[in-house]
C-alpha beads as a LAMMPS data file, in Angstrom:
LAMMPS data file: protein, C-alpha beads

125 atoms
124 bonds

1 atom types
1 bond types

-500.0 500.0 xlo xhi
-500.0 500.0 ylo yhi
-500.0 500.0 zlo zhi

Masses

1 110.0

Atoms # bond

1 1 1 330.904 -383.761 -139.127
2 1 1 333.486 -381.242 -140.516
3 1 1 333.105 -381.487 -144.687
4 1 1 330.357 -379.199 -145.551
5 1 1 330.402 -380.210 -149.280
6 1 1 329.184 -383.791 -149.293
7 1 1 327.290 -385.313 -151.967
8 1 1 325.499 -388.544 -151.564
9 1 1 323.775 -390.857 -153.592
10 1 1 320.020 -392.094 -151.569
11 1 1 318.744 -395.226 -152.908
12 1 1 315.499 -396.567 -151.878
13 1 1 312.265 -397.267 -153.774
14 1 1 309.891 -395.661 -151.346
15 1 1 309.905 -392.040 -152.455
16 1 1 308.637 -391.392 -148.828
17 1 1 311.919 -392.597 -147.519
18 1 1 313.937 -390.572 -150.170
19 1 1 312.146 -387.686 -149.483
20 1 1 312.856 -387.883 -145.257
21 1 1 315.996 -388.935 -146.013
22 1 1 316.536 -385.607 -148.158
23 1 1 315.080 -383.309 -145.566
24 1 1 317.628 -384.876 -142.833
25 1 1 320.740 -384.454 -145.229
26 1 1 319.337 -380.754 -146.193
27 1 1 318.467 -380.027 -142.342
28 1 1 322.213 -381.082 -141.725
29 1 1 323.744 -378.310 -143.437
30 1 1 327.554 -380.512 -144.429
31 1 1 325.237 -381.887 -147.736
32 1 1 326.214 -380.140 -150.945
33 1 1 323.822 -382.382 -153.498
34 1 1 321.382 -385.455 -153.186
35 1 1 320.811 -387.447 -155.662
36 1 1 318.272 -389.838 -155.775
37 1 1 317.649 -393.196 -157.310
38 1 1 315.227 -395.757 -157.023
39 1 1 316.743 -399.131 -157.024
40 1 1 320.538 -400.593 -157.376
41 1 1 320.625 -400.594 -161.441
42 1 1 319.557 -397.248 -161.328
43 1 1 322.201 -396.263 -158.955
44 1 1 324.827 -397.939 -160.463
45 1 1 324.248 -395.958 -163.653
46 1 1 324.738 -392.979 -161.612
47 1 1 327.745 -393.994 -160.019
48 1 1 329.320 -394.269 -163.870
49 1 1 328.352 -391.176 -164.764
50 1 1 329.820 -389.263 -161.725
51 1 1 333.058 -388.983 -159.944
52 1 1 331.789 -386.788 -157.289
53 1 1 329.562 -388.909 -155.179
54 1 1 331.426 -389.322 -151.381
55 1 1 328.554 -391.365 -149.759
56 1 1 326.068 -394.290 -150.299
57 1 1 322.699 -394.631 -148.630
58 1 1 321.575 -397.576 -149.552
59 1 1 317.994 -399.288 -148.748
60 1 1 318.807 -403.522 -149.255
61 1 1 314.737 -404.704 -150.135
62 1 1 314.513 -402.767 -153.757
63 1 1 313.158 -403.892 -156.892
64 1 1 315.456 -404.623 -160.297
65 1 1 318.442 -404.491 -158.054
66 1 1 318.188 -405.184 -154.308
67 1 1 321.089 -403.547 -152.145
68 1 1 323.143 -406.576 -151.355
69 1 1 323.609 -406.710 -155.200
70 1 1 324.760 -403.586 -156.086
71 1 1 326.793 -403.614 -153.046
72 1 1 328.191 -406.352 -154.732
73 1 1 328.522 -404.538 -158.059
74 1 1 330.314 -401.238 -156.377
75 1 1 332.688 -403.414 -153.969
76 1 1 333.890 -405.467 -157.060
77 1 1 334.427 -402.188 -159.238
78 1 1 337.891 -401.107 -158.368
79 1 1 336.538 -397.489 -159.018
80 1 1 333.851 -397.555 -156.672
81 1 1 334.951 -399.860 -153.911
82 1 1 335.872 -397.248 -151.723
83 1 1 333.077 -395.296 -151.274
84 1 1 331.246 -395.415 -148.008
85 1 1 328.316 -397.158 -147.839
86 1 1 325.839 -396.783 -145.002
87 1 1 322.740 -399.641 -145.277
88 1 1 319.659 -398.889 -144.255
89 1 1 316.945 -401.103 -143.635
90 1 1 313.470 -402.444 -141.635
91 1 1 315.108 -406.095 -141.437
92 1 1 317.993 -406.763 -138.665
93 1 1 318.154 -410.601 -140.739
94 1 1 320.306 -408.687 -143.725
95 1 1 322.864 -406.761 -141.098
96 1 1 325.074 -409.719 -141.320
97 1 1 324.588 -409.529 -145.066
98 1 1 325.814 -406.206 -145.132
99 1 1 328.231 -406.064 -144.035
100 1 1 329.798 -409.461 -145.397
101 1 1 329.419 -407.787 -148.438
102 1 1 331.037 -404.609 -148.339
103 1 1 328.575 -401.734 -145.722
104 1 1 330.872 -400.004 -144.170
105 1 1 327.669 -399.386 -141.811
106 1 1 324.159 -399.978 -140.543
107 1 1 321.301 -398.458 -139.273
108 1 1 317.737 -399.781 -139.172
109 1 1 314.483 -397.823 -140.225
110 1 1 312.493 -395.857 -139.351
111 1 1 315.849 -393.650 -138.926
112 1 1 316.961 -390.723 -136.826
113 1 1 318.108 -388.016 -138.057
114 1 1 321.194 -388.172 -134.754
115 1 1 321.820 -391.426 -135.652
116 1 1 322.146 -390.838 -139.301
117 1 1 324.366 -387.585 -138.853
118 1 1 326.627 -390.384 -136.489
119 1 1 326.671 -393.062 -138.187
120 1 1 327.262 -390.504 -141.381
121 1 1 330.298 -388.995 -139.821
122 1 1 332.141 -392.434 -138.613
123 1 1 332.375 -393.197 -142.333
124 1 1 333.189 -390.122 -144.104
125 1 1 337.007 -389.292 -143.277

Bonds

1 1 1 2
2 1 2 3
3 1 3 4
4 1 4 5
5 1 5 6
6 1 6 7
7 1 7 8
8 1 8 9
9 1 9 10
10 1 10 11
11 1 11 12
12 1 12 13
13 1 13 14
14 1 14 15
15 1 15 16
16 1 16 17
17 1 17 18
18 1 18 19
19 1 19 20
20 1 20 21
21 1 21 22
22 1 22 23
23 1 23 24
24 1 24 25
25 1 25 26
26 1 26 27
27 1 27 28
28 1 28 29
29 1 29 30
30 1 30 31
31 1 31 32
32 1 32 33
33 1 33 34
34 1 34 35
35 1 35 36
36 1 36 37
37 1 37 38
38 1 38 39
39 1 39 40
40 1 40 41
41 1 41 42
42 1 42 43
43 1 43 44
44 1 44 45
45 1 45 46
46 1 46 47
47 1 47 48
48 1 48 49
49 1 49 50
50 1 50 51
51 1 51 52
52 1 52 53
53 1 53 54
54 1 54 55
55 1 55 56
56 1 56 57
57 1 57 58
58 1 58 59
59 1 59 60
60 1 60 61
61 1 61 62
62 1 62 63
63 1 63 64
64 1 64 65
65 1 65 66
66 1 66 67
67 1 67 68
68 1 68 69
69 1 69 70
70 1 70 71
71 1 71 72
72 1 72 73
73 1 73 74
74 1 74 75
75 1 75 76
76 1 76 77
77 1 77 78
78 1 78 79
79 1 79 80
80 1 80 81
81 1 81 82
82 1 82 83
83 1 83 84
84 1 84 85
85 1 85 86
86 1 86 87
87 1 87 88
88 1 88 89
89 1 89 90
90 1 90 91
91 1 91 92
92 1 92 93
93 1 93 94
94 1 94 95
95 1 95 96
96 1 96 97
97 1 97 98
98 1 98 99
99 1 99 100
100 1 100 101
101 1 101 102
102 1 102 103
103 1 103 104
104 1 104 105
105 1 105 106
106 1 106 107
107 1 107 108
108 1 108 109
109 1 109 110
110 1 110 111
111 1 111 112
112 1 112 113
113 1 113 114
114 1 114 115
115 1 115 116
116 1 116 117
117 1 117 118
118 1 118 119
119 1 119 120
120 1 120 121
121 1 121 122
122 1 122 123
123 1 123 124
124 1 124 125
């Protein structure tokens, strides 16, 4: 991965999941920020209050707002529909899903941190 500076937006309701994801991202060393949110409405709030955000993780079985929504939301937002947007999940039945709607990748849960810094650096150009 060469851009040290990345900031990315986590979204998942289990604060154990936020918090492994964080450690990975830290660990990583090319994450500037993490910001956290806990389901899609929350996240799309965040996403119109900042310009800065160059990645999505994105859990798809949330509360409020599941991740197929907001995924939804952002790709229909001519603002937003670029960012990358990297799904993460326990259920392979919503891959399909996904993407249809906009992921611009996949991984499935309980994730590792190589596959994560991969999968990260396929979709951040």
């Amino acid at each position: 991965m060469q851009r040290k500076d990345l900031i990315v937006l986590a979204v998942d309701d289990d604060l154990i999941n936020l918090k492994l994801l964080k450690s990975m991202l830290t660990k990583s060393g090319a994450v500037a920020e993490i910001i956290e949110a806990k389901n899609g409405s929350d996240a799309i709030g965040i996403l119109k209050s900042r310009n800065d955000i160059d990645l999505i993780l994105l859990d798809i079985i949330m509360p409020i707002m599941g991740g197929i929504e907001m995924l939804k939301v952002v790709r229909a937002d001519d603002n937003l529909r670029q960012l990358p947007i990297i799904v993460l999940t326990t259920d392979e039945t919503k891959k399909n899903d996904a993407l249809e709607f906009g992921a611009n990748g996949f991984l499935m849960k309980p994730i590792r941190n190589d596959d994560l810094m991969k999968k990260i650096a396929t979709v951040i150009i």
